[in-house]
Structures are given as C-alpha cells and as structure tokens.
C-alpha positions as CSV (number, residue, x, y, z in Angstrom):
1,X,0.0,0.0,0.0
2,X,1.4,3.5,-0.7
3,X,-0.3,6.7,1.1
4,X,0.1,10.0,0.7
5,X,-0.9,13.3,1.8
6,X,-2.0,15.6,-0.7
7,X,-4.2,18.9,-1.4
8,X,-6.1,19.6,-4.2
9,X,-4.6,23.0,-5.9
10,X,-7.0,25.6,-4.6
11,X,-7.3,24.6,-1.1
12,X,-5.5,26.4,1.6
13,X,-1.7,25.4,1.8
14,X,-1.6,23.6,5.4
15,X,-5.0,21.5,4.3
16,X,-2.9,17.9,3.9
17,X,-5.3,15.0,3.6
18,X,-4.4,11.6,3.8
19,X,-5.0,9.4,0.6
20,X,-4.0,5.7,-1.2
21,X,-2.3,6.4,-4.1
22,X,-2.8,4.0,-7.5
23,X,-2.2,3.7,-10.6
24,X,-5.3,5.7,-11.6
25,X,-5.0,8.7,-8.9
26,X,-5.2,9.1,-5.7
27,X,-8.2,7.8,-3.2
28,X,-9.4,10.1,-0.4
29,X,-8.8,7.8,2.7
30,X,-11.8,10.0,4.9
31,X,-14.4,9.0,1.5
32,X,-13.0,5.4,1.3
33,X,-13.3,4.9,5.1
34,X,-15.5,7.0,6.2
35,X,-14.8,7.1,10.4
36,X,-11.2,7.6,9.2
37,X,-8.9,10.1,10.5
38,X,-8.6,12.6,7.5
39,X,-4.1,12.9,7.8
40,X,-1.8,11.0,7.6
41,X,-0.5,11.8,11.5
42,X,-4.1,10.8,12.5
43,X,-3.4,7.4,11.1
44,X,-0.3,7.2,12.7
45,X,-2.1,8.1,16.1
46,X,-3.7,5.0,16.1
47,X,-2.0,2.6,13.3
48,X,-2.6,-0.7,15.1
49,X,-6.4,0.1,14.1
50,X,-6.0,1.6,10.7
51,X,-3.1,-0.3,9.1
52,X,-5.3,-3.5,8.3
53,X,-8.4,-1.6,7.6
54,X,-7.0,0.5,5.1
55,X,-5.1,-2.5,3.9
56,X,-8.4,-4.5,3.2
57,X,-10.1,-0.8,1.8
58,X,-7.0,-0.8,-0.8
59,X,-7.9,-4.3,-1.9
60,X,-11.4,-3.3,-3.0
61,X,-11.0,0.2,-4.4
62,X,-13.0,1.6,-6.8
63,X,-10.9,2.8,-9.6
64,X,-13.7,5.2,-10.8
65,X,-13.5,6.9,-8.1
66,X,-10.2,8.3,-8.1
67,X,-8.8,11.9,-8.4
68,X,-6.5,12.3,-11.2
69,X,-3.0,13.0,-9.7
70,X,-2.9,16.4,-11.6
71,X,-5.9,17.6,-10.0
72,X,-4.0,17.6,-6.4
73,X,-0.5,18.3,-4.8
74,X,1.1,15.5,-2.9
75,X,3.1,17.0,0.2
76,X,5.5,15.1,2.5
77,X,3.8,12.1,3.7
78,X,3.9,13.8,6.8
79,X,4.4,17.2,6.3
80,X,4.5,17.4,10.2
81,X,6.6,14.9,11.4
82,X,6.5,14.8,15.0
83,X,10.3,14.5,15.6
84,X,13.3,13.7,12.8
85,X,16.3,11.8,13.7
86,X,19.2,11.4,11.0
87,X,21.2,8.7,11.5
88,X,24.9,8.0,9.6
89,X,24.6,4.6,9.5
90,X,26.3,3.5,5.6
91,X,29.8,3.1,6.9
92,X,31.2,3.6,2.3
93,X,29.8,7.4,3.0
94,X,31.5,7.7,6.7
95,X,34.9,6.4,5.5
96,X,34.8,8.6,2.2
97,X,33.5,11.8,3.8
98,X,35.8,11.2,6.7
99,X,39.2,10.6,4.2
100,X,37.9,13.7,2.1
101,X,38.7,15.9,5.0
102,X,42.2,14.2,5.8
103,X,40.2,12.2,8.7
104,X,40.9,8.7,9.3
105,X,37.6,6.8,10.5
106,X,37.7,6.6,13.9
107,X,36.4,2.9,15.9
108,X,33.6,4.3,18.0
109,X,31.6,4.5,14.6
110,X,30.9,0.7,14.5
111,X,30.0,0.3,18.7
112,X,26.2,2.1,17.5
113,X,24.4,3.9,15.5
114,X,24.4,7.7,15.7
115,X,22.3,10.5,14.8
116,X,21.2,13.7,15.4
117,X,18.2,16.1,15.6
118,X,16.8,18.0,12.9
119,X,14.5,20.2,11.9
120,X,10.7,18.4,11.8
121,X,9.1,21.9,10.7
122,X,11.2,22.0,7.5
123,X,9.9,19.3,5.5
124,X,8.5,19.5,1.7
125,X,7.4,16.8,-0.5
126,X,8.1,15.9,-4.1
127,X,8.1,18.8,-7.2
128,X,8.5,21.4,-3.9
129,X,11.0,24.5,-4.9
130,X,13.9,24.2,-2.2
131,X,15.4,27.7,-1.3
132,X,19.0,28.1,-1.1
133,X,20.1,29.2,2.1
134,X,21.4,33.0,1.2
135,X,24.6,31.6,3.7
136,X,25.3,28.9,1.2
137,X,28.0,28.7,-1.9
138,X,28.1,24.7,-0.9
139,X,24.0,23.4,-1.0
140,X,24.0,19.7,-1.5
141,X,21.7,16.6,-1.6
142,X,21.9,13.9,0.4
143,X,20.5,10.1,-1.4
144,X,18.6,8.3,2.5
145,X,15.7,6.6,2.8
146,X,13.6,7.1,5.9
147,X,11.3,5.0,8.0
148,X,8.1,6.0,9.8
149,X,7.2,5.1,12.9
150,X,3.4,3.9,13.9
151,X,4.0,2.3,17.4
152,X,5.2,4.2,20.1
153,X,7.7,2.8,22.7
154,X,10.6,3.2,24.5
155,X,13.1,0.5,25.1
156,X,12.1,-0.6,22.0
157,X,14.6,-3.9,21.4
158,X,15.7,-5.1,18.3
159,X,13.7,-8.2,17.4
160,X,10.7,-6.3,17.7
161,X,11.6,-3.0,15.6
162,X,10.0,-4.2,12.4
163,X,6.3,-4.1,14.7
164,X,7.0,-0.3,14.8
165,X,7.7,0.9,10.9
166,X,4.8,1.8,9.5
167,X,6.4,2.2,6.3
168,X,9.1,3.6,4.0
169,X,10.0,6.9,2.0
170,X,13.0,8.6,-0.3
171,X,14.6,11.1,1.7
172,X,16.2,14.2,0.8
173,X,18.8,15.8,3.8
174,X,19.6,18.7,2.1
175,X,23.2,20.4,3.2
176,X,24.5,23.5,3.4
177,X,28.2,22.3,3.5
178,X,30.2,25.4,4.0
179,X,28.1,26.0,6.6
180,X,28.3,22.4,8.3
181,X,31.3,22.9,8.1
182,X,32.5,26.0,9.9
183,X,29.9,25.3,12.7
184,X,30.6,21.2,13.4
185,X,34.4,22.9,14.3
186,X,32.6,23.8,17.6
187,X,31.8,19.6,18.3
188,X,28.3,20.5,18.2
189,X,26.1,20.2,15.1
190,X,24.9,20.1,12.3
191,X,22.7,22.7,13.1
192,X,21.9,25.8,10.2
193,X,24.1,23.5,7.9
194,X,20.6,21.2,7.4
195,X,17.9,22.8,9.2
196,X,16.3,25.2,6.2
197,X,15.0,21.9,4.4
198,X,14.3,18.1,4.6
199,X,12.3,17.3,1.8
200,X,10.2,13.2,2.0
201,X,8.1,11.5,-0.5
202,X,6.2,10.8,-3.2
203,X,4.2,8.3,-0.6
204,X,4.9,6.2,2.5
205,X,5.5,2.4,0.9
206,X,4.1,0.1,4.0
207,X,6.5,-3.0,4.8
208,X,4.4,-5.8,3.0
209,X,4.9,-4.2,-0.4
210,X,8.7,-5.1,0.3
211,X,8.4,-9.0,2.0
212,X,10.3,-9.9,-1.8
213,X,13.3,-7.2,-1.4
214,X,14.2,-8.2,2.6
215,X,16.6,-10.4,3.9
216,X,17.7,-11.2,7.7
217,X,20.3,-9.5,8.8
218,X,22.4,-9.9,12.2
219,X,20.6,-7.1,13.6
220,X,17.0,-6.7,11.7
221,X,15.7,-6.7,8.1
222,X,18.1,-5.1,5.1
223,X,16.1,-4.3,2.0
224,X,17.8,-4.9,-1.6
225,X,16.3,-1.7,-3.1
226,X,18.6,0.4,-5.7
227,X,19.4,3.9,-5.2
228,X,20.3,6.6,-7.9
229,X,20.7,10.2,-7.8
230,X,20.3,12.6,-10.6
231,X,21.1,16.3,-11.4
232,X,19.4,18.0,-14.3
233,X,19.0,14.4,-15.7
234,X,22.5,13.4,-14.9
235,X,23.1,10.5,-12.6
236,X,25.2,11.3,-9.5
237,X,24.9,8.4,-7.4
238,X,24.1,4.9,-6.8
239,X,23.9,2.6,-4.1
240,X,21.9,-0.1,-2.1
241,X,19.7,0.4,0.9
242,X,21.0,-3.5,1.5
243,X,24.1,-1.8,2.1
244,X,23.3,-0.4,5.3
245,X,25.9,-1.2,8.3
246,X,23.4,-0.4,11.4
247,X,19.7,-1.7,10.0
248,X,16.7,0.3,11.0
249,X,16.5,-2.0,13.5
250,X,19.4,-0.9,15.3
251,X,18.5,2.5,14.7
252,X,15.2,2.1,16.5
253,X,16.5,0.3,19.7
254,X,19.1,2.7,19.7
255,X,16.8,5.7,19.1
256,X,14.3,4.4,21.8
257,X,16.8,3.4,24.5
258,X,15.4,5.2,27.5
259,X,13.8,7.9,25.4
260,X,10.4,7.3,24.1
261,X,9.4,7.2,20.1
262,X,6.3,8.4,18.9
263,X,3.7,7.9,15.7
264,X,4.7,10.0,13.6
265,X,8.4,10.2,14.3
266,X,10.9,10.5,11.4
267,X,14.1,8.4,11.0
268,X,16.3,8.6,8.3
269,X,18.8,6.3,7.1
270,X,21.9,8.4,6.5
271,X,23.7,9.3,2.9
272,X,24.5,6.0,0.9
273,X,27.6,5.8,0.0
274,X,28.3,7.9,-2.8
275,X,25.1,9.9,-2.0
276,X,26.1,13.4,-2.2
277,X,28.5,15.9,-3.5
278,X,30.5,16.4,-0.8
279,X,31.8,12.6,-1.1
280,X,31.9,12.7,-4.7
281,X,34.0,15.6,-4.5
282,X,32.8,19.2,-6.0
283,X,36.0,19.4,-8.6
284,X,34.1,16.4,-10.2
285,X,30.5,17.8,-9.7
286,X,29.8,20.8,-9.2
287,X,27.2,22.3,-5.9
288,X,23.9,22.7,-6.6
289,X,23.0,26.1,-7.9
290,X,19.3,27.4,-8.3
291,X,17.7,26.5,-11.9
292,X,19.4,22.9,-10.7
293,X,16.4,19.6,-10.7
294,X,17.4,17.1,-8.1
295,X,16.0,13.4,-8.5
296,X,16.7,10.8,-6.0
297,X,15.2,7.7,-6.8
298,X,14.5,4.1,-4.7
299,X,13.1,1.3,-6.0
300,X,9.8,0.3,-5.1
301,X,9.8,3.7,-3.1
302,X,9.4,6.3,-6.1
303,X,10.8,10.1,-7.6
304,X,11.6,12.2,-5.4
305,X,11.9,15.5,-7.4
306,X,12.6,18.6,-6.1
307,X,13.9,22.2,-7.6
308,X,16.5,24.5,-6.3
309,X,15.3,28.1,-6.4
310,X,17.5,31.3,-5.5
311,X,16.3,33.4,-2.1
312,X,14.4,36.3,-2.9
313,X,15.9,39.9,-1.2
C-alpha cells in the first residue's frame, strides 16, 4: 500500500489530507473509510487500528472513483513529522566523507548507530521548490531513505523494531556544507548546515509491499532496493539500501533506549555511500546552484523531485 498526503490545488496550503495512491490517482482515505482520521498523523495516532483496515479498503477500491493526480498536490507524507532523527549509519559514505577531509575513520563509529536532531518543521514533498540558504555557496543533496514510525515505545529492542515501521520513503537531507562545516568545528552540530530543508516523498511504501526485497540481517531486516541520484538528468549516485551497516533496527533500539518514540516520528537512514557531492568531490560535480532539478530515486519507493530556487531579497 502506498499513502500519501495531498491537497487539491485551490485549497488552503496547510490542508494535507491523507490518501491511497494507484495507478489511476489518488483515493481520499476519509471517503474510502468513512470514520477515518482525514491525515496521515491521524493514522499514525492510532496505526494498530487503521493499518489493516486501510489495507483491506485498498484491496477493493473503486478505480472510478479516483482523483486524477494532476488535479492535487502530494506534500511530505507527513508534512509534520513529530520529531526527525538522521542517523549515519552506511559506513562507504563515513569512510569517504571522513578521508575527504584528511580524517581517518575513527572505531567508535561501528560500537552504534548515531544520529542527530533535525528540523521536523522544514519538511517538503516531491516537485517542492527548495530555497538556497542565502549563507550557502556549498548546497548539497543527500541520497537516505527514511522509516516512519506507527507504534510508540521506549526501550524498543531489536527483534521487535520491524512491529513499529509503518512504512518507508525517499529522503532528501539537504546540506549546506560550508556552513556544516564552519559550525561542526565547535563539536556541536549540524545545526543551520541542514535545518532550512528536509524534503520526504512521493508516498509512504508500508513494509508488505517489500516482503520480496528483505533479507535477515544480524541485527533486523536489510532491503535490496537500488538507489540513484540525478542532477538536471545526470546520474550522480548509486547505491543499495541493503548496504546499510546499522539496519533500521538498530536505529530504532538505539533511538528508543530510555527515550520514548512516537507515531509519527521520522528516521532517516543516512547518505548511501556515494550519496552526495561532498563525497563525490565538488571538482568532479559541481554544488547545486538554483535553476538545478534534483531526483533521488528508490526502487519500489518512487521520484523524489525537487527544484532549487534562488532566495528572494
């Protein structure tokens, strides 16, 4: 099942409703069910509840009665998370971001997963204009995908992780790189580096659409889903989400230990390795300037289109 959140064009611009999305449009989730929570974070709220019926409603849609996706705008799948956590968990783009900078990769890296806080009011969905920071000569785009969480808990161990995703998206961590890096010098951070824009999307892929692409892991599920990257029709990057060192898994006990997760919270997976500029190395592509189209694409997950647009004075 993928959902999404959308707005028809002449609604008001905070007016996110949650929908199924198919290959004919996309299906109101309020009209298909009708004592369903209207958003996607009112899903969430209560997922245990919703997850199968929506499930059974997306088995016996009526195709008629879509809306054509050009009628509507789809947002984030939550254009509101309730918290975002980045993680830096694909050790090819630690070692290669780390040896770009004359740093050698240092062994606390592999005891667990880290991450850090983010901006959960900054978040845009696919075809959004991104602004480039007016602090920025250095904007890049960072290649993650991120899970959703629909079950609370804290404590949260690892075996049981896969009870909490409620699904899967493309993730954008946009970077302002010459400011990262000025302000990480401190040893706190990122901070203004990444907080001006996250951008998620097209939909929020639930986990039984991707039973075919998982394996066990030592620690979790890994999915076998291709990444690519794309400027102005150019591809970047590609990796694997398979690749991933720490599983979401991990990321989720880790997240959770004695600090409590919520429906609705956001956790991305980290840059795959050779997911941005800054590991590719600028002499060989060039940062992104405004007039640029960024595509990151997963399998199974979808386009994730965005354009970078010059501040206005």
């Amino acid at each position: 099942m993928r959902l999404v959140s959308y707005r028809r064009h002449d609604a008001p611009s905070d007016e996110w409703r949650a929908g199924i999305i198919t290959q004919a449009g996309v299906h109101d989730v309020g009209q298909t069910l009708a004592t369903a929570p209207h958003t996607m974070m009112g899903l969430l709220a209560d997922w245990a509840v919703w997850q199968p019926r929506l499930a059974a409603a997306a088995d016996a849609l009526d195709e008629r009665e879509a809306i054509p996706v050009e009628a509507v705008q789809l947002g984030s799948p939550l254009p509101h998370p309730a918290s975002f956590r980045d993680f830096y968990a694909f050790e090819q783009h630690v070692k290669t971001a780390r040896a770009r900078r004359g740093l050698e990769m240092i062994p606390e890296w592999y005891h667990f997963p880290v991450f850090y806080f983010s901006n959960a009011a900054a978040f845009s969905g696919p075809e959004a204009r991104i602004v480039r920071p007016g602090s920025t000569e250095w904007l890049d785009y960072e290649l993650e995908v991120a899970c959703i969480i629909g079950k609370g808990g804290v404590d949260i161990r690892i075996e049981h992780a896969a009870d909490h995703i409620a699904g899967f998206c493309v993730l954008n961590d946009w970077s302002a790189r010459d400011v990262q890096r000025e302000e990480v010098k401190v040893g706190l951070g990122p901070a203004k580096g990444k907080d001006f824009a996250t951008s998620m999307g097209p939909y929020l892929v639930t986990p039984d659409e991707l039973v075919d692409k998982r394996r066990e892991g030592k620690a979790g599920y890994h999915y076998d889903l291709a990444m690519v990257a794309r400027v102005n029709g150019i591809e970047y990057s590609r990796g694997n989400l398979g690749d991933l060192t720490f599983s979401f898994a991990e990321m989720i006990a880790r997240a959770s230990a004695d600090c409590p997760l919520y429906p609705g919270d956001v956790i991305g997976s980290g840059t795959v390795g050779t997911g941005c500029i800054l590991e590719l190395g600028p002499e060989q592509y060039p940062w992104l300037m405004p007039g640029d189209v960024v595509e990151l694409e997963v399998e199974r997950l979808g386009i994730l289109r965005n354009y970078v647009v010059e501040k206005r004075a």
